[in-house]
C-alpha positions as CSV (number, residue, x, y, z in Angstrom):
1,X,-18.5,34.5,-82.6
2,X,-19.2,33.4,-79.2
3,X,-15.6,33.6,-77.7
4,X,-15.3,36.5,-79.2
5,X,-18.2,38.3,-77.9
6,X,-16.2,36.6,-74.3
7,X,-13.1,38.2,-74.9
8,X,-14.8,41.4,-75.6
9,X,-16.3,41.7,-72.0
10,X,-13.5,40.2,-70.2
11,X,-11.2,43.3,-71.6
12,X,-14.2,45.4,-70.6
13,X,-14.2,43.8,-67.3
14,X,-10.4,44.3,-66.8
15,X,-10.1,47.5,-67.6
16,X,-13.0,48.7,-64.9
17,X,-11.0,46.8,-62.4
18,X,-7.2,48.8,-63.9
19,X,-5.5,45.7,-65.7
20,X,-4.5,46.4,-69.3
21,X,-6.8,44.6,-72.2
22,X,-3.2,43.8,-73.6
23,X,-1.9,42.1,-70.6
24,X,-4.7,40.6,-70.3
25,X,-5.0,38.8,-73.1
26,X,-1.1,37.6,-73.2
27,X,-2.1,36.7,-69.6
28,X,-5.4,34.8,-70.5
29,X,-3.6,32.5,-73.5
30,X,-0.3,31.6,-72.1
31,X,-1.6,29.0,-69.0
32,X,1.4,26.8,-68.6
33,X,1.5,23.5,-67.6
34,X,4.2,21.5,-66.0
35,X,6.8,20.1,-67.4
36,X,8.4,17.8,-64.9
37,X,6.1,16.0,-62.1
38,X,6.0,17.6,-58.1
39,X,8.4,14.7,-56.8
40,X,10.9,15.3,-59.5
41,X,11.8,18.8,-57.2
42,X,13.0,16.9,-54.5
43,X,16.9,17.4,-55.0
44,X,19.7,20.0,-54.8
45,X,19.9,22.6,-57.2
46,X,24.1,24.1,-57.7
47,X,22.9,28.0,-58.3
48,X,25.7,30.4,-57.9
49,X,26.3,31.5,-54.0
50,X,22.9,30.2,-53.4
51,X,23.4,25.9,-53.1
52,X,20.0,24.6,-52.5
53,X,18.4,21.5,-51.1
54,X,14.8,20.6,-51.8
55,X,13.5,18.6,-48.6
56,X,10.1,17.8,-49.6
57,X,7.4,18.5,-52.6
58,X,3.8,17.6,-52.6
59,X,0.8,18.1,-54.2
60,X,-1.5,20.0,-52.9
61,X,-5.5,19.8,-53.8
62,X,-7.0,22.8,-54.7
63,X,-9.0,24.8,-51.5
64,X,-11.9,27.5,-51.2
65,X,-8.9,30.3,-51.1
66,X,-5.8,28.0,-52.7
67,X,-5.6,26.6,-56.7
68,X,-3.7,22.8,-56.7
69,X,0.1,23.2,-56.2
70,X,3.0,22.2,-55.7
71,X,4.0,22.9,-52.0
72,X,8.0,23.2,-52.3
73,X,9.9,23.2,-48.8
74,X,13.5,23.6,-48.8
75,X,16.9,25.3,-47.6
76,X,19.6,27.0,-49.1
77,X,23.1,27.7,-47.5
78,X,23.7,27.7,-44.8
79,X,20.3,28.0,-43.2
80,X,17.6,30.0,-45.1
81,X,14.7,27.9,-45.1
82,X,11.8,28.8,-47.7
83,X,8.6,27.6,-48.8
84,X,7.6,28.2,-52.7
85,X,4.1,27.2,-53.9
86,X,3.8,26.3,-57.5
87,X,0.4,26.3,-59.2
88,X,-0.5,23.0,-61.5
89,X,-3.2,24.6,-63.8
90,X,-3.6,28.3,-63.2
91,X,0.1,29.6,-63.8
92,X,0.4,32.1,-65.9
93,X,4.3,33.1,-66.1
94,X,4.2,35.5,-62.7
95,X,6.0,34.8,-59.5
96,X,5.3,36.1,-56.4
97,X,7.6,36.8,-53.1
98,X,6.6,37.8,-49.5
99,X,9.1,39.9,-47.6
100,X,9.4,38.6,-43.9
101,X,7.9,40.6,-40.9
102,X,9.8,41.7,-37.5
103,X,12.9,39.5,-36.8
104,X,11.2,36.9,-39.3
105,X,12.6,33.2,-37.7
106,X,9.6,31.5,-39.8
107,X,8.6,31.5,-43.4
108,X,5.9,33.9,-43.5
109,X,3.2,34.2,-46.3
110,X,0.8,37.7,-45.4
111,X,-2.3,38.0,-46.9
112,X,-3.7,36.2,-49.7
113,X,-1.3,33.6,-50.2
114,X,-2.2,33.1,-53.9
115,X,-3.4,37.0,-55.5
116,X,-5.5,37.7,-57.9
117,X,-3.5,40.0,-60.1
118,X,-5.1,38.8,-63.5
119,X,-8.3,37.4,-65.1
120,X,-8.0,33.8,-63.0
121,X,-7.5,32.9,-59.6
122,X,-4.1,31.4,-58.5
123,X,-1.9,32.3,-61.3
124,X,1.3,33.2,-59.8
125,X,3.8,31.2,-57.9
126,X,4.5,31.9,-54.5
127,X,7.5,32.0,-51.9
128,X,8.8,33.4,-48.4
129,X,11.3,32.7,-46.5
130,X,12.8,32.6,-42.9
131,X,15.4,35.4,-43.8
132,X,18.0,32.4,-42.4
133,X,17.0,31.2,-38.9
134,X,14.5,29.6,-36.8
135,X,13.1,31.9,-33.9
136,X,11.1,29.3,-31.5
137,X,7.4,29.1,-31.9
138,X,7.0,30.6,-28.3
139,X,9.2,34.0,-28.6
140,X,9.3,35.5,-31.4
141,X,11.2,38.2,-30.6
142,X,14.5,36.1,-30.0
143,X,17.7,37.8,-31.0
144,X,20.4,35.1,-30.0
145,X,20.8,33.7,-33.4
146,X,22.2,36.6,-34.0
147,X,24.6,36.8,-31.0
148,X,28.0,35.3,-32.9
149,X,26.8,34.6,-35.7
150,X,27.7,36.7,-38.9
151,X,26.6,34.8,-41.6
152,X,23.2,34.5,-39.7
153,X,22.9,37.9,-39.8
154,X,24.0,38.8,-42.9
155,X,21.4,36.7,-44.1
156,X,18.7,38.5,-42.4
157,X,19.9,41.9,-43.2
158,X,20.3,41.8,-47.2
159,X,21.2,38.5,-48.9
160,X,18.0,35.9,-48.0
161,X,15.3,38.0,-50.0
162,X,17.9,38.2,-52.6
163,X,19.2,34.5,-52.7
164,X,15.7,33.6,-52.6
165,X,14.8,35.4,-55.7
166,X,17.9,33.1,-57.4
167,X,16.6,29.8,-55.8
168,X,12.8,30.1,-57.2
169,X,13.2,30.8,-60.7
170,X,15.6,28.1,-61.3
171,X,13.1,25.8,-59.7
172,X,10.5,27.4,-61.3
173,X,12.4,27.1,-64.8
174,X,12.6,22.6,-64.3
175,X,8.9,22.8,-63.1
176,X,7.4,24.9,-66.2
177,X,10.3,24.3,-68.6
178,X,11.3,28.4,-68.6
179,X,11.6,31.1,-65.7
180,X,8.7,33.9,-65.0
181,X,7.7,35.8,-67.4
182,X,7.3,38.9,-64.8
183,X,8.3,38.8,-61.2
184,X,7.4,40.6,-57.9
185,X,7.8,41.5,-54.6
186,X,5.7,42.8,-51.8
187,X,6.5,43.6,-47.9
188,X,5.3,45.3,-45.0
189,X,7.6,46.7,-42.4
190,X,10.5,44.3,-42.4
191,X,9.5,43.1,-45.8
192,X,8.9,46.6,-47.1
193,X,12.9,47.2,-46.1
194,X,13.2,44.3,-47.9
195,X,11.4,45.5,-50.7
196,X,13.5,49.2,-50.8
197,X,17.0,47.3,-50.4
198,X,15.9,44.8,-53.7
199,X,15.4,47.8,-55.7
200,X,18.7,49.2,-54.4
201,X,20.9,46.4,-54.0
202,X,19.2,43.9,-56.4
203,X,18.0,45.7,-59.4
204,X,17.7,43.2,-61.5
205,X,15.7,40.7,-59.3
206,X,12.1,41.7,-59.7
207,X,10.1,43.7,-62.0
208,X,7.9,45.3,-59.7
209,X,8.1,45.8,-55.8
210,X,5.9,46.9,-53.2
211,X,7.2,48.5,-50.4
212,X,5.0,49.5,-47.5
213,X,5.5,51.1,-44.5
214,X,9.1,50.1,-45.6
215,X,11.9,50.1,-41.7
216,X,14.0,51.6,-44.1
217,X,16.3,53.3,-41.6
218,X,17.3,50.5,-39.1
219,X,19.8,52.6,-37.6
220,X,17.2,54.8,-36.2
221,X,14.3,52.4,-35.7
222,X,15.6,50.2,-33.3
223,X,16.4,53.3,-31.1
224,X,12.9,54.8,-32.1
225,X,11.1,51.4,-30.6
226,X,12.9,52.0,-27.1
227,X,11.7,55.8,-27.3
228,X,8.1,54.3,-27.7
229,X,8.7,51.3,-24.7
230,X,10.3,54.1,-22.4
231,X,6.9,56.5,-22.3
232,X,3.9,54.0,-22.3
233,X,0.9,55.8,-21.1
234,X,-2.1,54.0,-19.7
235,X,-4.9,52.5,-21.7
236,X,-7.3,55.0,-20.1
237,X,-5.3,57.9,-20.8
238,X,-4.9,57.1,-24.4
239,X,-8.3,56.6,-25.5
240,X,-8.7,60.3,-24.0
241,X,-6.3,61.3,-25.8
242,X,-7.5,60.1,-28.8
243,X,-11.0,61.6,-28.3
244,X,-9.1,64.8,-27.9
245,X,-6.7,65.2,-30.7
246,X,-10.0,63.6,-33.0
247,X,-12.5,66.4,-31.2
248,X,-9.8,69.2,-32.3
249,X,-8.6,68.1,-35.3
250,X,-10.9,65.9,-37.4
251,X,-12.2,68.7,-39.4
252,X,-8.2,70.5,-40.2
253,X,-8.5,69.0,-43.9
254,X,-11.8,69.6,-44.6
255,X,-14.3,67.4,-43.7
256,X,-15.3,65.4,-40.3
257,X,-15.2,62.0,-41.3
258,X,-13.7,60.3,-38.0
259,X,-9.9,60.1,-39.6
260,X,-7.3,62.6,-40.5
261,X,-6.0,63.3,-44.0
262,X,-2.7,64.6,-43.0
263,X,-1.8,64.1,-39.3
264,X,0.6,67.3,-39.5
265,X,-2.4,70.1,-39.8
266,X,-2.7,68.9,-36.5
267,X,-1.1,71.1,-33.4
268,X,-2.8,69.6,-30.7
269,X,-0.9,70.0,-26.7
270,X,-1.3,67.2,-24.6
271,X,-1.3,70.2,-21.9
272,X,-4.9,71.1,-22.9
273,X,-5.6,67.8,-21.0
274,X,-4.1,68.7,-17.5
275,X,-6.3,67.5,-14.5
276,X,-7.1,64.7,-16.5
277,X,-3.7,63.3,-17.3
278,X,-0.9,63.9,-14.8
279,X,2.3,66.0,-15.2
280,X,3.9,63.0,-16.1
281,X,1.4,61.5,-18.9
282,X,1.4,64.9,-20.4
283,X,5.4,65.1,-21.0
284,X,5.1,61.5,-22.0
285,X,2.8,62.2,-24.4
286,X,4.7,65.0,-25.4
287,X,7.4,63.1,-25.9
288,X,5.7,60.6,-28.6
289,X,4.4,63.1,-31.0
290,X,8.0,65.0,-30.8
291,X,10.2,62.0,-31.4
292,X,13.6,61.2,-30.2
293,X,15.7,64.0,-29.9
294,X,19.2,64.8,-28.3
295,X,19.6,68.6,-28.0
296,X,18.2,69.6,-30.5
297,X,19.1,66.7,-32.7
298,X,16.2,64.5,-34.1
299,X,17.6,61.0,-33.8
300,X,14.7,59.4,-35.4
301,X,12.6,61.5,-38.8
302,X,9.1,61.7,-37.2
303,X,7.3,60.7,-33.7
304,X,4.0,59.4,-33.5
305,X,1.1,60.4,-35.4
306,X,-1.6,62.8,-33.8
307,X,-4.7,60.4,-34.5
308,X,-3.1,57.3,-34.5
309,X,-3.4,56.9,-30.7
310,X,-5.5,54.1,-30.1
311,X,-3.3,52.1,-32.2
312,X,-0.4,52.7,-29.1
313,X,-2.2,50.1,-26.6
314,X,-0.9,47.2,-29.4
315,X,2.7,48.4,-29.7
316,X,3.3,49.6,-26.3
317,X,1.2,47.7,-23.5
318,X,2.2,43.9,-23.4
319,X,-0.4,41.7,-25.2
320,X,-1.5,38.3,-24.2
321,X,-0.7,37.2,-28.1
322,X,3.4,38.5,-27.5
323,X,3.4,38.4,-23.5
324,X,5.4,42.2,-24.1
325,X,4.9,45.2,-25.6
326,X,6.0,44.9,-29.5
327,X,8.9,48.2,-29.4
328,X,10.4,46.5,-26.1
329,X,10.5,42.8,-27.3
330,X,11.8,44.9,-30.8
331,X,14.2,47.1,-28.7
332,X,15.4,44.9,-26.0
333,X,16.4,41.9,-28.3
334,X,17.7,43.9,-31.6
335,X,19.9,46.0,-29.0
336,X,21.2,42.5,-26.9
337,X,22.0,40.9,-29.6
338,X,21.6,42.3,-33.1
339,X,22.7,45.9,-34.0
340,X,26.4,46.6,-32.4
341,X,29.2,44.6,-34.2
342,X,29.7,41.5,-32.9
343,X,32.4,41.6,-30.1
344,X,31.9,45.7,-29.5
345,X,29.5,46.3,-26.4
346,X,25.9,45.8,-26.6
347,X,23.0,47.8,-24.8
348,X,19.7,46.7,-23.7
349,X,15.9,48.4,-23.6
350,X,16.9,49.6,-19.6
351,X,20.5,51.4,-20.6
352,X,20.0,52.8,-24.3
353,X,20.7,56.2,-24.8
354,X,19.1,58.9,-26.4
355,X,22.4,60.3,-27.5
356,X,23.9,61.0,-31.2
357,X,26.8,59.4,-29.6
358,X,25.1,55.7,-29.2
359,X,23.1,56.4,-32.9
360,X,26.7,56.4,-34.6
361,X,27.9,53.3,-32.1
362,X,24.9,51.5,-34.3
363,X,25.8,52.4,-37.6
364,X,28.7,50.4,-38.3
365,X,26.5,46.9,-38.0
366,X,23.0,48.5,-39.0
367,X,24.1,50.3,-42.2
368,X,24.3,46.2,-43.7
369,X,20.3,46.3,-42.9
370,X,19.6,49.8,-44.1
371,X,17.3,50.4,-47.4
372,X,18.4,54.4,-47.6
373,X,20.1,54.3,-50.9
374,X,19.1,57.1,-52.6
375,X,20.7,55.1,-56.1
376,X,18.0,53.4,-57.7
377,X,19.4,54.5,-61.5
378,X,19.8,50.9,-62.3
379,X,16.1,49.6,-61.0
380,X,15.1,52.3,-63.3
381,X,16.9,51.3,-66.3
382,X,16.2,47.7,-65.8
383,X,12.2,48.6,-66.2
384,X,11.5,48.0,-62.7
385,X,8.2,49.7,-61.2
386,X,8.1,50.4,-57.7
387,X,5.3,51.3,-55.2
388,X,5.5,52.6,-51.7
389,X,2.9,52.4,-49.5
390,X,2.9,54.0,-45.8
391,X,-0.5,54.8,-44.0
392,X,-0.5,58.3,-42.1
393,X,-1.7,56.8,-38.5
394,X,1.3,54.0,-38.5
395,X,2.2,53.7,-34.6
396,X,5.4,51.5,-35.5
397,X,7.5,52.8,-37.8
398,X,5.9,57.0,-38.7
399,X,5.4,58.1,-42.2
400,X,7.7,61.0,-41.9
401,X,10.4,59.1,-42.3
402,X,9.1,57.6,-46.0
403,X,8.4,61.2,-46.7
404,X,11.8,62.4,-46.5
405,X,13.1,59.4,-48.2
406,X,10.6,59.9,-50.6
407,X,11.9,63.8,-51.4
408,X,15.2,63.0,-51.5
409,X,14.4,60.4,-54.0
410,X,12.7,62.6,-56.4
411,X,13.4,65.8,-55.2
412,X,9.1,66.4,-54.4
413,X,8.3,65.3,-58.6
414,X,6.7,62.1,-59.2
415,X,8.5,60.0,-61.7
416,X,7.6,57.6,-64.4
417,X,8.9,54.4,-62.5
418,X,7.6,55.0,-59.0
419,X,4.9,56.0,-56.5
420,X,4.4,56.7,-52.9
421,X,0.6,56.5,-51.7
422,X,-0.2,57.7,-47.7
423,X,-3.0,56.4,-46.8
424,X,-5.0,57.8,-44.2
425,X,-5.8,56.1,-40.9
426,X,-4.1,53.1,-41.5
427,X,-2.2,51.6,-38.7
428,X,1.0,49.7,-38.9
429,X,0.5,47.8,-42.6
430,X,-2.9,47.0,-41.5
431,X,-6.1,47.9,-39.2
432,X,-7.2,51.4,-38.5
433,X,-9.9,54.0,-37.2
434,X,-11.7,54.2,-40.0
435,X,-9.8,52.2,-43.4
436,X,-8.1,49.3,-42.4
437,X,-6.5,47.4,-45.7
438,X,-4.5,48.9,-48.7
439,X,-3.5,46.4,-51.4
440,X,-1.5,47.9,-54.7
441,X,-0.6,44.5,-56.2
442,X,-3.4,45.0,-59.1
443,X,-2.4,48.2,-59.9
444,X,1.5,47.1,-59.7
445,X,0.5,44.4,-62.2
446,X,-1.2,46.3,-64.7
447,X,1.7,49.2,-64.5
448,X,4.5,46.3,-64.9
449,X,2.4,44.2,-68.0
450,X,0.3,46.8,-69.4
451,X,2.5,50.4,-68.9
452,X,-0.7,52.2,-66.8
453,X,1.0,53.7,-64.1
454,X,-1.6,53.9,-61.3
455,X,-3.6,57.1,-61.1
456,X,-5.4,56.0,-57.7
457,X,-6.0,52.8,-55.4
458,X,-8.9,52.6,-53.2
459,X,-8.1,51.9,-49.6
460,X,-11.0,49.3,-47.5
461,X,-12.8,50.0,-44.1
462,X,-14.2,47.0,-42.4
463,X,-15.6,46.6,-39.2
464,X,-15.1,44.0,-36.8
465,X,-17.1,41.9,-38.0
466,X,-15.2,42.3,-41.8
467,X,-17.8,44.0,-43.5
468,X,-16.6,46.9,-45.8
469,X,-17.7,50.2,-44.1
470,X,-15.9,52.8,-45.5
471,X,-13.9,52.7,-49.4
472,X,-11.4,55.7,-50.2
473,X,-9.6,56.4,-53.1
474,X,-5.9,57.3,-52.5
475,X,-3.7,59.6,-55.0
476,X,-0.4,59.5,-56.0
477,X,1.8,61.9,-53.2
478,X,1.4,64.5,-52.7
479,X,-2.0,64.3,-54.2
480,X,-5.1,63.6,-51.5
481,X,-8.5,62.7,-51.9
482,X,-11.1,65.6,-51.4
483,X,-14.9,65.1,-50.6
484,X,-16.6,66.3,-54.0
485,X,-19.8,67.3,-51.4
486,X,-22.6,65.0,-52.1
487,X,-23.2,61.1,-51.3
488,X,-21.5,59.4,-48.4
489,X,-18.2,60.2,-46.6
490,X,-17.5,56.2,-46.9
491,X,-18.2,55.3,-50.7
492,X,-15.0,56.8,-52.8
493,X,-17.3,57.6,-55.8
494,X,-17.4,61.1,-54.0
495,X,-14.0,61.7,-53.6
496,X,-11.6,63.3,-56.4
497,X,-7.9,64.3,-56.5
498,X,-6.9,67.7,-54.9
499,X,-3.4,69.0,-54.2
500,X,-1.7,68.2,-51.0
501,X,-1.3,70.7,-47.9
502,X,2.4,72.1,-49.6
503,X,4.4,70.5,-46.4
504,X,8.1,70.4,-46.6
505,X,9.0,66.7,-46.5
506,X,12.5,66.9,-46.0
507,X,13.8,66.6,-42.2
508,X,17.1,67.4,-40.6
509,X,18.5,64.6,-38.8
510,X,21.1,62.5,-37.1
511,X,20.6,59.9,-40.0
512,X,21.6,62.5,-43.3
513,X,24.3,61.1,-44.4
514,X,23.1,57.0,-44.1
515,X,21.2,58.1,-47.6
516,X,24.6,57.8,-49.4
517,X,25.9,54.7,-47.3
518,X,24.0,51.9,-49.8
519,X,25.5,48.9,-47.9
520,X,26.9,45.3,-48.6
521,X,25.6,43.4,-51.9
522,X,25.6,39.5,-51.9
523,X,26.5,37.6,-55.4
């Protein structure tokens, strides 16, 4: 009577927090235990294409934020190093991979390295890799593994996320005695590309991905970065900016709240500013909320977000963390040494240009890199679930360009397989004015084990300090969240769903016909 009165409230208590009562109880009973000891890893492992060498496995005690496992460090050919963390009581059947941020060069876990996607802490494995090289701890921009080397960055473009995939369940399968009952992916940025080309390229690898703010296009990204390096304005000039666009355009959508629900209502003219920035800050300005453009052409499917312009100072001052700006260490070393077939000529953050003639010279190395495929029937038919995530103020990489994607996907419907959430404020995957942190992976979980597709996920403000300020519910695209007109602006209890402005997602660009150029598939 007692457990069952236990099991009773735990499915009450999952299903206030969106996980399945179903899922969770297959989750809850099936714990399993290893079958072989840590040490026993420690060997090679022949999978296809993918030969593997385990270098070390330890045992890991259990933490404040980590369960006990197995810490897995290996490398699999040539030169894809990777990490995979293997629970010893808590696993529950689910694995877990990280996509890898920037140019990787490390083994990258972001976040919560262990998630809680169901009723116990700790019950997924874990694993990231270094996309296939080593960048040195003190640059991590550097390009020049990249210089001669194919196979290097082949690895990086679109086989190490996959080969990865490979490596972990078979060395999950000897540790627990079977492979994953479910598998998933999530990744920002770089990862979020990641993410996007494993649904295209790799159907069959993961039951659900994450995607967010997904360098889908990396034809037009890498030019995009040296568009943001080539008009940095002073840190002065964009804080008054900022207070501008915010004074003229926080209450477009509605309601003054301090953030913007949809940076387009916004029309703001850095002009109106004139005596206070010079001739030259204004065009540059200008410049960043129009995008790259050559006569006409839009070489890039967005510019920088009106709102979003504190968030400039990170990307393009220089940073004691970096030593550069982020978009010219991105630029300078992705155009040196990266993006141009190797033995064509390269280019360089000081000689780029703006030109659809230089945007095709990239395309013939890039397209391996791009996640544009339009072809996801496959993902769909497998059962795969997918998530994209972008948030509206992103300074990096802007949200028009997931938009149009997103359109030409679905053709503006939202279909029983995927979703796109924009998420306003939120800088580049993380940090904002007002919300600052948007995690799916519950919501992914419960739509992959227990079939409820999510309806909503609420988005976190914290301040400085980490305290949660602000909470926001975020709908399905087009769908926004809309002040119900009583309580707090910063408790989502008084928001509901409400259609979207009606803008027309899909841009005309240099980049059209990349959508049906899917790219190079590793076995």
């Amino acid at each position: 009577m007692h457990r069952r009165f236990l099991l009773a409230g735990l499915a009450l208590a999952l299903v206030a927090a969106g996980i399945s009562p179903a899922a969770a109880s297959e989750s809850a009973e099936t714990t399993v235990r290893p079958v072989r000891s840590c040490a026993d890893l420690v060997r090679s492992y022949d999978v296809p294409d993918a030969r593997t060498r385990v270098a070390s496995a330890v045992v890991v005690p259990a933490t404040a934020t980590d369960p006990e496992h197995c810490a897995v460090k290996g490398t699999i050919e040539p030169n894809i190093g990777f990490e995979l963390k293997l629970p010893t009581t808590t696993y529950r059947g689910r694995y877990l991979q990280y996509g890898c941020g920037g140019f990787c060069g490390a083994v990258m876990f972001f976040g919560q390295v262990f998630p809680e996607c169901g009723p116990a802490f700790g019950d997924a494995a874990v694993a990231a890799t270094d996309d296939g090289h080593e960048a040195p701890p003190e640059y991590v921009f550097d390009t020049k593994w990249a210089a001669n080397n194919q196979q290097a960055r082949d690895d990086y473009f679109f086989r190490a996320p996959h080969a990865l995939s490979k490596v972990s369940k078979r060395i999950i399968s000897v540790f627990y005695g079977a492979e994953p009952r479910k598998s998933y992916f999530s990744g920002c940025s770089n990862g979020g590309r990641e993410a996007l080309l494993l649904a295209q390229r790799y159907p069959h690898d993961f039951d659900g991905i994450i995607a967010g703010a997904p360098a889908f296009t990396y034809t037009g990204l890498i030019g995009y970065q040296a568009w943001l390096a080539r008009n940095v304005i002073p840190q002065d000039k964009i804080v008054l900016l900022h207070g501008a666009v915010m004074k003229a355009c926080d209450g477009l959508d509605g309601l003054v709240d301090g953030q913007l629900e949809d940076p387009r209502l916004c029309k703001f003219d850095p002009g109106s500013l004139a005596g206070q920035l010079t001739p030259d800050e204004i065009e540059r300005a200008r410049r960043l909320y129009a995008g790259p453009a050559d006569h006409g052409v839009r070489l890039y499917p967005g510019g920088q977000a009106y709102g979003s312009e504190l968030s400039w100072s990170s990307w393009i001052h220089p940073s004691p963390q970096f030593g550069e700006a982020i978009a010219a260490g991105l630029a300078d070393n992705a155009l040196k040494h990266l993006v141009y077939p190797i033995g064509k000529p390269h280019s360089s953050l000081a000689t780029f240009e703006f030109t659809v003639r230089e945007f095709r010279r990239l395309v013939p190395e890039t397209v391996k890199a791009n996640a544009m495929s339009l072809d996801l029937r496959e993902f769909r038919r497998s059962g795969g679930k997918l998530i994209i995530w972008h948030g509206a103020g992103d300074q990096a990489i802007p949200v028009e360009g997931t938009l149009d994607y997103w359109q030409r996907l679905t053709g503006g419907r939202t279909p029983d397989w995927a979703r796109l959430f924009v998420v306003p404020s939120i800088w580049h995957c993380q940090g904002g004015d007002t919300l600052t942190d948007f995690d799916p992976f519950k919501e992914l979980v419960s739509w992959v084990e227990g079939g409820q597709a999510p309806h909503r996920v609420i988005a976190t403000g914290r301040d400085a300090a980490g305290n949660v300020v602000r909470t926001r519910p975020v709908f399905p695209y087009p769908l926004r969240a809309k002040y119900d007109g009583s309580g707090s602006v910063d408790d989502a209890a008084n928001f509901v769903a409400a259609p979207g402005f009606g803008f027309s997602d899909r841009i005309r660009w240099a980049g059209e016909d990349l959508y049906h150029r899917p790219g190079p598939v590793a076995p």
